[in-house]
SEBAZA-186339 format. One record per atom (N, C-alpha, C): residue in three letters; atom name; x, y, z. Coordinates in Angstrom, 2 decimals. Example, Ala and Ser with C-alpha at 12.3 -4.5 7.8 and 13.67 -1.06 7.14 Angstrom:
<torkes>
> ala,N,13.19,-5.69,7.80
> ala,CA,12.30,-4.50,7.80
> ala,C,13.20,-3.30,7.80
> ser,N,12.85,-2.25,7.08
> ser,CA,13.67,-1.06,7.14
> ser,C,12.90,0.03,7.87
</torkes>
This chain:
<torkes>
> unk,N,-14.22,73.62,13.41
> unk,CA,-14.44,72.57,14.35
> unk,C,-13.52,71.40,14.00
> unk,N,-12.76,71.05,15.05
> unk,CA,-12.18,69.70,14.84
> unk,C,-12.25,68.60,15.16
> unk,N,-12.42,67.50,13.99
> unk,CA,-12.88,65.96,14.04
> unk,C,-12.23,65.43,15.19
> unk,N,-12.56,64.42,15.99
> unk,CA,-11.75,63.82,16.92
> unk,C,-11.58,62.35,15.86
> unk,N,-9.71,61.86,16.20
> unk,CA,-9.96,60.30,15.67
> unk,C,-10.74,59.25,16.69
> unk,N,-10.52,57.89,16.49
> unk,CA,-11.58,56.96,16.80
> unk,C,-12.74,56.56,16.24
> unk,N,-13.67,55.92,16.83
> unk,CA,-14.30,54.82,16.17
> unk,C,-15.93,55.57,17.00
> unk,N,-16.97,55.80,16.13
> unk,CA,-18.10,56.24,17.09
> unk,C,-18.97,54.85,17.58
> unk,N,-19.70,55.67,18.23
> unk,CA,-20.56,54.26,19.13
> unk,C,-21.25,53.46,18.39
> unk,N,-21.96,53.57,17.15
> unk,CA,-22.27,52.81,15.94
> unk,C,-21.41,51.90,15.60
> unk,N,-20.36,52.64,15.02
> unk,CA,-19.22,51.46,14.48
> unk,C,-18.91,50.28,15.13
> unk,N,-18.75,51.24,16.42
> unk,CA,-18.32,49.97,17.52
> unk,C,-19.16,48.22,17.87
> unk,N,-20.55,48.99,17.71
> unk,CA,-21.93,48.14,18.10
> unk,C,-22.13,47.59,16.49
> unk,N,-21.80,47.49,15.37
> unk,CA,-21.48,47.07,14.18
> unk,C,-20.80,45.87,14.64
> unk,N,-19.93,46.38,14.85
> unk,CA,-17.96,45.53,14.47
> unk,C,-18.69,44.53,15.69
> unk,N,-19.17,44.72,16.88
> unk,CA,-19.57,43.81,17.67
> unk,C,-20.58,42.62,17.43
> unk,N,-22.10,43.08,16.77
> unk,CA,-22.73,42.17,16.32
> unk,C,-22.09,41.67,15.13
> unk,N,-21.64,42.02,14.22
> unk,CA,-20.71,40.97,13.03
> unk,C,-20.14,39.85,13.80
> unk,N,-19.25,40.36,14.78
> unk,CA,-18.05,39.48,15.45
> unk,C,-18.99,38.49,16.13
> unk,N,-20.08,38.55,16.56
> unk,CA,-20.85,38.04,17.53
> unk,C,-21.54,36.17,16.32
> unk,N,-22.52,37.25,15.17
> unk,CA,-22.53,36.92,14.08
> unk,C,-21.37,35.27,13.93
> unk,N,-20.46,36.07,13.57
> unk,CA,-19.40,35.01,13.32
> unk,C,-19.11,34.06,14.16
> unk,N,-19.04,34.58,15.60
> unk,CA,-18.70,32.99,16.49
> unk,C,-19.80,31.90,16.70
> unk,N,-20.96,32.59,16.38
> unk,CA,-22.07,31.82,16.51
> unk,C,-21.92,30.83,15.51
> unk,N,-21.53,31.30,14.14
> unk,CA,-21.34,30.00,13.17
> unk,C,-20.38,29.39,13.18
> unk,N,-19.13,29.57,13.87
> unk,CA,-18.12,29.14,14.16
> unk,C,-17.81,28.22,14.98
> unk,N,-18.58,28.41,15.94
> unk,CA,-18.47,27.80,17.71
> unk,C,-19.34,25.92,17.25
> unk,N,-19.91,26.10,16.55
> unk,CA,-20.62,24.22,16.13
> unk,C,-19.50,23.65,15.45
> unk,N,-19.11,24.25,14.68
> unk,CA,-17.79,23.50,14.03
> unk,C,-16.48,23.27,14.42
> unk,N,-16.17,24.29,15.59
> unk,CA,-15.32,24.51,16.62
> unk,C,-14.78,22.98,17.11
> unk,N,-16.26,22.54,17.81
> unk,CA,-16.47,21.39,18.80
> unk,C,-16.19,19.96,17.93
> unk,N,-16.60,20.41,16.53
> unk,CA,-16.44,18.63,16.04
> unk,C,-14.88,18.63,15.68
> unk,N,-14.44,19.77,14.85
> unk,CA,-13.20,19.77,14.86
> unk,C,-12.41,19.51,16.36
> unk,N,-12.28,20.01,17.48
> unk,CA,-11.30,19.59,18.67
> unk,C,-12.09,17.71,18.68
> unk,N,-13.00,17.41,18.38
> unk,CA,-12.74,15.86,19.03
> unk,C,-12.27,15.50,17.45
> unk,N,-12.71,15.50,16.65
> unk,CA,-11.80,14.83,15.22
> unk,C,-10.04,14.89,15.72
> unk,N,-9.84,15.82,16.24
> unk,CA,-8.15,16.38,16.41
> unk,C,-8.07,15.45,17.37
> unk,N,-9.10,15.20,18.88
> unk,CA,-8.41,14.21,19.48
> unk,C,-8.32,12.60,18.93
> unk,N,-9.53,12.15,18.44
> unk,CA,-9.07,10.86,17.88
> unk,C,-8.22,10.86,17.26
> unk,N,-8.17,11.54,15.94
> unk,CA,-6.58,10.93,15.64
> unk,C,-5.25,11.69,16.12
> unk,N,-5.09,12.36,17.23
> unk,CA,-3.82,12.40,17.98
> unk,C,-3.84,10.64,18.64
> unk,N,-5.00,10.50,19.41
> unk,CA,-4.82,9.48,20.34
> unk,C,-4.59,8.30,19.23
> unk,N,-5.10,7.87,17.94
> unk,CA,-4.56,6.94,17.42
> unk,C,-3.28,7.01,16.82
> unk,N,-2.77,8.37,16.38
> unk,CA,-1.25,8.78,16.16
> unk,C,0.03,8.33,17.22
> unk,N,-1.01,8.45,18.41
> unk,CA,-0.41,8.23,19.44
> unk,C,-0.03,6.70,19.98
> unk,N,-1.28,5.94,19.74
> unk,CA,-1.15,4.58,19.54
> unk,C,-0.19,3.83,18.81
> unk,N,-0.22,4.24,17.45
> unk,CA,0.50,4.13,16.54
> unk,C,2.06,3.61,16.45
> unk,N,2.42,5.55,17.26
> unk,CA,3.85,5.47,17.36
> unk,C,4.11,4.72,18.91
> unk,N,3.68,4.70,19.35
> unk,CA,3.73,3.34,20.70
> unk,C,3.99,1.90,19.99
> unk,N,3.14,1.84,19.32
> unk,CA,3.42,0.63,18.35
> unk,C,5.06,0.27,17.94
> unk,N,5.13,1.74,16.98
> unk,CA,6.37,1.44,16.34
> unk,C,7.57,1.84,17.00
> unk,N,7.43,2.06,18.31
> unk,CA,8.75,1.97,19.72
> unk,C,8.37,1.03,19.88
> unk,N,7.31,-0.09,20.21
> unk,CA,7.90,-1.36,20.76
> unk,C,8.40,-2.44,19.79
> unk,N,8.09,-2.16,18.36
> unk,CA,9.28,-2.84,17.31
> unk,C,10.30,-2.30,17.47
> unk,N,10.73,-1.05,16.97
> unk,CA,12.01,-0.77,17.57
> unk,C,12.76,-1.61,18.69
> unk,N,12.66,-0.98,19.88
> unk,CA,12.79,-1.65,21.38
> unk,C,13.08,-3.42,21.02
> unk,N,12.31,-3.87,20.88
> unk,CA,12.49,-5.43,20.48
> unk,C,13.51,-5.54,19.35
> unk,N,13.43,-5.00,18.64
> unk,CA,14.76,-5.18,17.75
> unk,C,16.37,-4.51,18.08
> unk,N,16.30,-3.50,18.76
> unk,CA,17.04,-3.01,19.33
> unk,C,17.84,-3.50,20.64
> unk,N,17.20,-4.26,21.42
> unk,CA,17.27,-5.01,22.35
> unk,C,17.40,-6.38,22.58
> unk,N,16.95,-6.77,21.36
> unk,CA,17.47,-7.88,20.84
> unk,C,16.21,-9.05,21.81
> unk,N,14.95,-9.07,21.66
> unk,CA,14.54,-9.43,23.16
> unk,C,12.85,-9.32,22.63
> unk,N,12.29,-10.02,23.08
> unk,CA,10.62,-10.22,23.14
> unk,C,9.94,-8.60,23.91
> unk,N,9.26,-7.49,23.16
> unk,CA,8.68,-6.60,23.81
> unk,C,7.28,-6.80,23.94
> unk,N,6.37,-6.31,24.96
> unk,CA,5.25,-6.00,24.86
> unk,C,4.53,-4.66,24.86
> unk,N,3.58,-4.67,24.28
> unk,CA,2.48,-3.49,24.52
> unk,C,1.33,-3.56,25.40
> unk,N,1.16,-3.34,26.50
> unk,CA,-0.14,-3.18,27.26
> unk,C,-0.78,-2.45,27.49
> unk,N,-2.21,-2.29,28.12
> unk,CA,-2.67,-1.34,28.64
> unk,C,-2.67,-1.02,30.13
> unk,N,-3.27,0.22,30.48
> unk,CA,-2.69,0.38,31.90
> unk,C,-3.72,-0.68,32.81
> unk,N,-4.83,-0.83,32.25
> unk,CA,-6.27,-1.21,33.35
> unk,C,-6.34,-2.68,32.53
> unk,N,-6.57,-3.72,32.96
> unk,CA,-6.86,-4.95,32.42
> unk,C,-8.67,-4.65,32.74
> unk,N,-9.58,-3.70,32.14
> unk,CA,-10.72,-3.81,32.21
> unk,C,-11.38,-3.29,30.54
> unk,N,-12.02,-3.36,30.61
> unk,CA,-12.93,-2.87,28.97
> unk,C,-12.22,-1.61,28.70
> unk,N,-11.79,-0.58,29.73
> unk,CA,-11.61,0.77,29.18
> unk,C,-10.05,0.74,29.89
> unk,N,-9.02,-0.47,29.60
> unk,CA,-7.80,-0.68,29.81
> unk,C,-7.16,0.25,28.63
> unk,N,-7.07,0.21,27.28
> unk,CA,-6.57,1.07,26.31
> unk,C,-6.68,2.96,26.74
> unk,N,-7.92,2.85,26.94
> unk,CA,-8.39,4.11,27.18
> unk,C,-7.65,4.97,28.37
> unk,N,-7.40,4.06,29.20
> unk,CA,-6.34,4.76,30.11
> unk,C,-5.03,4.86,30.31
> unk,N,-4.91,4.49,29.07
> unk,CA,-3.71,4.44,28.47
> unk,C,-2.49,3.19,28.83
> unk,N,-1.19,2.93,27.99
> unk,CA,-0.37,1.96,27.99
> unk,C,0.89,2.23,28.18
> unk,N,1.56,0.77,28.13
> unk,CA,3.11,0.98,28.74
> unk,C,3.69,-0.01,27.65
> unk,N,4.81,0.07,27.13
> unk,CA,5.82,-0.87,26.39
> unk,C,6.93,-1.20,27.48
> unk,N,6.83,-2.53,27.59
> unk,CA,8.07,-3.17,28.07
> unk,C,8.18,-4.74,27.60
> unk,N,9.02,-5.34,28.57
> unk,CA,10.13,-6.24,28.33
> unk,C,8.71,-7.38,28.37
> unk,N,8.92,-8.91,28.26
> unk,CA,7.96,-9.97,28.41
> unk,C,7.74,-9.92,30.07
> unk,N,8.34,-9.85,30.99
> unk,CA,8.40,-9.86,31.99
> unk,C,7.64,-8.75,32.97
> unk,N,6.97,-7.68,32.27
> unk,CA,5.96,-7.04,33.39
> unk,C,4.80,-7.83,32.86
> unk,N,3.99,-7.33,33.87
> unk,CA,2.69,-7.90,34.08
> unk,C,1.49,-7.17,33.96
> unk,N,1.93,-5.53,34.22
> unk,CA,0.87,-4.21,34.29
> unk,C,2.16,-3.27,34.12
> unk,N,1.42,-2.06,33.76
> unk,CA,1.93,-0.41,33.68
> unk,C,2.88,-0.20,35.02
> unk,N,2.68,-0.66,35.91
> unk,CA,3.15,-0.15,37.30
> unk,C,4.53,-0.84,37.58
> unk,N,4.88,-1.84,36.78
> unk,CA,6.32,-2.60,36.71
> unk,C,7.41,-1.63,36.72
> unk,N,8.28,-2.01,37.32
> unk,CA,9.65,-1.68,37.23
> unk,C,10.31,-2.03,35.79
> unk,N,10.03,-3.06,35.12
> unk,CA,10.78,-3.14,34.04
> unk,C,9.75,-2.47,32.76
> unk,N,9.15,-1.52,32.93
> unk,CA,8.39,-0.70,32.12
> unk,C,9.35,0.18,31.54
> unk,N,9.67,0.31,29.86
> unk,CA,10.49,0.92,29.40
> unk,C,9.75,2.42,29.06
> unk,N,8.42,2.23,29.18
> unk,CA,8.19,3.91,28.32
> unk,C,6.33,3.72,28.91
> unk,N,5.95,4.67,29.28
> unk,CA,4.33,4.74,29.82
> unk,C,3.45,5.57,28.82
> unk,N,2.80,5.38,28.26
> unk,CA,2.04,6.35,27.22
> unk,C,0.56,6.64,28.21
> unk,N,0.52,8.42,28.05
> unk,CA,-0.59,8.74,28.55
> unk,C,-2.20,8.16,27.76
> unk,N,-3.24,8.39,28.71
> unk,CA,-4.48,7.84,28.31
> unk,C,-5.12,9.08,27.67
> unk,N,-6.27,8.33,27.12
> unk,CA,-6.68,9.52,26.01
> unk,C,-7.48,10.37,26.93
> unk,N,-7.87,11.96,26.14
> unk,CA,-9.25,12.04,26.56
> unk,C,-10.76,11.70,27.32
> unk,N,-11.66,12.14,27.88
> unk,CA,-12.40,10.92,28.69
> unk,C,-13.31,10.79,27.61
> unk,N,-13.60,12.09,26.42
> unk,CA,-14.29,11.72,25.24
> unk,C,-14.21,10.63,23.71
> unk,N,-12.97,10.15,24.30
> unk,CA,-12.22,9.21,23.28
> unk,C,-11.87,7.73,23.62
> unk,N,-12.75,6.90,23.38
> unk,CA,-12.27,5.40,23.71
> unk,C,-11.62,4.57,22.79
> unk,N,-10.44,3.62,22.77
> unk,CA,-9.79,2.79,22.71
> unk,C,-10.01,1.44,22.17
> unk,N,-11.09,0.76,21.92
> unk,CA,-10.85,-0.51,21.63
> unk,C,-9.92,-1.68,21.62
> unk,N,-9.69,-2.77,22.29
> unk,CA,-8.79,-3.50,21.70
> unk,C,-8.59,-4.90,21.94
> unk,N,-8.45,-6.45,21.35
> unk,CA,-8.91,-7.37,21.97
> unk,C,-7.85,-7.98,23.21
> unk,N,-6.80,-6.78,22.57
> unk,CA,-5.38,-7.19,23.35
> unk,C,-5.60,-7.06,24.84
> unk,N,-4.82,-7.60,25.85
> unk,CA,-5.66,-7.64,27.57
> unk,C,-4.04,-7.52,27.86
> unk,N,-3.98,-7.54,29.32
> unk,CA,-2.50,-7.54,30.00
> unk,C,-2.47,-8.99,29.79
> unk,N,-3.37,-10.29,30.81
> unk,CA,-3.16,-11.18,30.94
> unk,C,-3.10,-12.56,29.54
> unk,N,-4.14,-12.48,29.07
> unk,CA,-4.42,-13.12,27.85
> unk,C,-4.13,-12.40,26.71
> unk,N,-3.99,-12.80,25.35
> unk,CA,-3.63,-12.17,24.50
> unk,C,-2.65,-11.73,24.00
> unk,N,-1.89,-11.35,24.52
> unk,CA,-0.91,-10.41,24.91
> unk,C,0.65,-9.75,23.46
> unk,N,-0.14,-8.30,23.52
> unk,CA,0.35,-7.96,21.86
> unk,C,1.99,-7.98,22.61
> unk,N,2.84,-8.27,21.15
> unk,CA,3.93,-8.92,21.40
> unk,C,4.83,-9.25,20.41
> unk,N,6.01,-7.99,20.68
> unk,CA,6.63,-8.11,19.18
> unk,C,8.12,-9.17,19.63
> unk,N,8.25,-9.39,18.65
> unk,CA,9.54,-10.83,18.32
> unk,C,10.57,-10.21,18.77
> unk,N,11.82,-10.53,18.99
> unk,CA,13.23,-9.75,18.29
> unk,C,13.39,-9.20,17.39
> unk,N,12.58,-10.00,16.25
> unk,CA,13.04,-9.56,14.80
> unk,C,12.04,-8.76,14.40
> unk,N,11.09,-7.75,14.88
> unk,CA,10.28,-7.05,15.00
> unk,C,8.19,-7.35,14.45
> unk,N,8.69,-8.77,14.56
> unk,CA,7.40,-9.46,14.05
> unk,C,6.70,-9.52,14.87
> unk,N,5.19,-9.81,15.05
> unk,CA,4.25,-10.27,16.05
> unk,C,4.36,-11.69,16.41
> unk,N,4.26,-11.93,17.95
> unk,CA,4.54,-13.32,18.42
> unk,C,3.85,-14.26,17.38
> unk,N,4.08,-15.43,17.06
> unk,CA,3.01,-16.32,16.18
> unk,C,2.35,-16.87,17.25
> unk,N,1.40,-17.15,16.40
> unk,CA,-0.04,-18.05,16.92
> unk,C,-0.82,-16.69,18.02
> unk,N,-0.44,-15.14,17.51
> unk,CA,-1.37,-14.29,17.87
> unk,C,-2.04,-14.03,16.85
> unk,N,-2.69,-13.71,16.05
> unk,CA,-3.20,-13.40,15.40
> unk,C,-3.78,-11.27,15.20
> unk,N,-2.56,-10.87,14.01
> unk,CA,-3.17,-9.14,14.28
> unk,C,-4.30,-8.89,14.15
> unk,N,-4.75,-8.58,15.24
> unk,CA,-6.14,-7.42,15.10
> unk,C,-6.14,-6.13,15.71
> unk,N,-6.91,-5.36,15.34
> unk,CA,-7.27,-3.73,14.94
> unk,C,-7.54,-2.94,16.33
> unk,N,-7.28,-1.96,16.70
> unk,CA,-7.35,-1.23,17.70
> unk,C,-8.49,0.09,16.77
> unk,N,-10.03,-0.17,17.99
> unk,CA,-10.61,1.26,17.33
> unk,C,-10.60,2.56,18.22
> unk,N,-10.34,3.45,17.52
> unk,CA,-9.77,4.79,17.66
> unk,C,-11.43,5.42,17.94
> unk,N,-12.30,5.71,19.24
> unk,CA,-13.29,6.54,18.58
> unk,C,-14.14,7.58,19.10
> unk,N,-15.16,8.29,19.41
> unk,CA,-15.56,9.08,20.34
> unk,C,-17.16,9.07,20.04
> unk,N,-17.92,8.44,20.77
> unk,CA,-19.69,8.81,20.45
> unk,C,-20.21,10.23,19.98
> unk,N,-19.30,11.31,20.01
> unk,CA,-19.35,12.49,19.22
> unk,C,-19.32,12.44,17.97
> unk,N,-18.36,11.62,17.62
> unk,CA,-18.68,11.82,15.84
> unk,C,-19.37,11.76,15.52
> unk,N,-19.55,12.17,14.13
> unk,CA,-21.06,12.01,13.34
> unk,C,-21.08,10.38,12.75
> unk,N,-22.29,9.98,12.69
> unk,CA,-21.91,8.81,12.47
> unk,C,-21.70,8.23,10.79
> unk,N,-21.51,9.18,9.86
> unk,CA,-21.98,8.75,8.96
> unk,C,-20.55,9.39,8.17
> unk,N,-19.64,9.88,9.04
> unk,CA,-18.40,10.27,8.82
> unk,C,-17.08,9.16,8.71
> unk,N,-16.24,9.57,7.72
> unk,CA,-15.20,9.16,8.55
> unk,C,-14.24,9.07,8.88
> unk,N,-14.35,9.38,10.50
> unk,CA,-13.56,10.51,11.40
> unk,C,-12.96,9.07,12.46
> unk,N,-13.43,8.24,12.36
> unk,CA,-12.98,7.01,14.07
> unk,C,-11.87,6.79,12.68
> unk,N,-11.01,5.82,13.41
> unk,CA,-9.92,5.49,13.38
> unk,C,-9.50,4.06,13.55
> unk,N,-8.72,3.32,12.73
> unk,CA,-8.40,1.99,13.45
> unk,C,-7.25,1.74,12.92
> unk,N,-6.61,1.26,14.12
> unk,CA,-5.09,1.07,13.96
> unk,C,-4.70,-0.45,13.70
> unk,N,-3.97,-0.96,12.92
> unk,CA,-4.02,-2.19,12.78
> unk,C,-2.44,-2.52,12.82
> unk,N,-1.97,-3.69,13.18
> unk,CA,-0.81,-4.25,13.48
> unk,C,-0.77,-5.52,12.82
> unk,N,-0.03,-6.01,11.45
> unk,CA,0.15,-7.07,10.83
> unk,C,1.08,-7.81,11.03
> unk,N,1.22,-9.56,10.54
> unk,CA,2.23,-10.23,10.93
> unk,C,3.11,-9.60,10.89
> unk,N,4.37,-8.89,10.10
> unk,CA,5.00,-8.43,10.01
> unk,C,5.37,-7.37,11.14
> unk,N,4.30,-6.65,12.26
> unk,CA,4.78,-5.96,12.95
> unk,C,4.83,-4.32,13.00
> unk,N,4.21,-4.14,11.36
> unk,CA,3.86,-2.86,10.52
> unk,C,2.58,-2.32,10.73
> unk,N,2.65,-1.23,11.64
> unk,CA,1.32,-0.54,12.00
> unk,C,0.67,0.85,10.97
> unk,N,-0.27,0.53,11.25
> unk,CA,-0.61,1.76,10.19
> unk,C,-2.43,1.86,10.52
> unk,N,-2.85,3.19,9.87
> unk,CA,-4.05,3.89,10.34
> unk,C,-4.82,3.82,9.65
> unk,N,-6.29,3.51,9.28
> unk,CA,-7.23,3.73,8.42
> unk,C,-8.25,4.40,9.35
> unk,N,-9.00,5.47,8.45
> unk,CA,-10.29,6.13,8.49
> unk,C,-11.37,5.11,8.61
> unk,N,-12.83,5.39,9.14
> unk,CA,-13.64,4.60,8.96
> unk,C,-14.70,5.09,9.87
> unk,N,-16.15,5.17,9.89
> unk,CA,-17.26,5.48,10.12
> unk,C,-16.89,5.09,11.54
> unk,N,-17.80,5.96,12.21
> unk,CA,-18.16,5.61,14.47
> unk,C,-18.55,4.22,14.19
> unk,N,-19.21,3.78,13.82
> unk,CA,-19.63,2.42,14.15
> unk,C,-19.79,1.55,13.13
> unk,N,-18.77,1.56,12.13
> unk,CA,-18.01,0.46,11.45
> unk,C,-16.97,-0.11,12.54
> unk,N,-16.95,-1.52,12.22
> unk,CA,-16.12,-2.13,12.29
> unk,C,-14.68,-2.73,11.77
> unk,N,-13.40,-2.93,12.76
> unk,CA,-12.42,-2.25,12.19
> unk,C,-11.82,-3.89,10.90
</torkes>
């Protein structure tokens, strides 16, 4: 009598509940990992927006700004534009570069506004004076809160951006 190759119906119904097994423990950790990955893309993302509009201003020899697209609470969140002193919103003609908005699970923080405020690098790649740097938070009501996974981006006199870790609901 000769064996046939392949796999019998046991094996098969094995290899299936294992596999099954496995995504089940897999699939919870799945979910916190993709939003951890989006906050800090979107503050990576912030970031290097940042350090094109020093560039740009030094390069250009010329006052740049950073805005957001929405002058409302969730203006960051829908993301920003770098240009010249002279736009007013995202939708300008003299808009040098548009950065997409985050996620709808990922909000933005920031005290910076289109009209008031207004982040703002020098020529010489410094922050306008008499602004004072403050912190952009990176974060998503998903995180755990006792993690830390949020994000805050901070911009110093100097014009030098950079990222720190920090708990959902610490302050940046």
């Amino acid at each position: 009598m000769e064996r046939t190759r392949g796999f019998s119906l046991i094996e098969l119904m094995v290899t299936v509940i294992i596999l099954g097994i496995v995504a089940a423990i897999a699939l919870p950790n799945l979910a916190g990992f993709v939003i951890r990955q989006r906050v800090g893309g979107q503050a990576s993302e912030l970031m290097n927006a940042l350090v094109f509009a020093r560039v740009e201003a030094t390069k250009l020899n010329a006052n740049v700004v950073v805005l957001p697209a929405a002058n409302n609470e969730d203006g960051w969140t829908n993301g920003w534009c770098v240009g010249t002193t002279a736009i007013n919103d995202c939708s300008d003609a003299a808009v040098i570069r548009n950065f997409q908005g985050s996620p709808s699970d990922v909000q933005i923080n920031s005290p910076y506004l289109q009209a008031t405020n207004r982040l703002t690098f020098r020529r010489d790649g410094t922050l306008l004076s008499g602004i004072s740097a403050q912190a952009f938070k990176v974060t998503s009501s998903k995180l755990k809160a006792d993690d830390a996974t949020a994000r805050c981006v901070y911009v110093n006199a100097m014009g030098k951006a950079s990222i720190k870790k920090v708990n959902r609901d610490a302050d940046c």
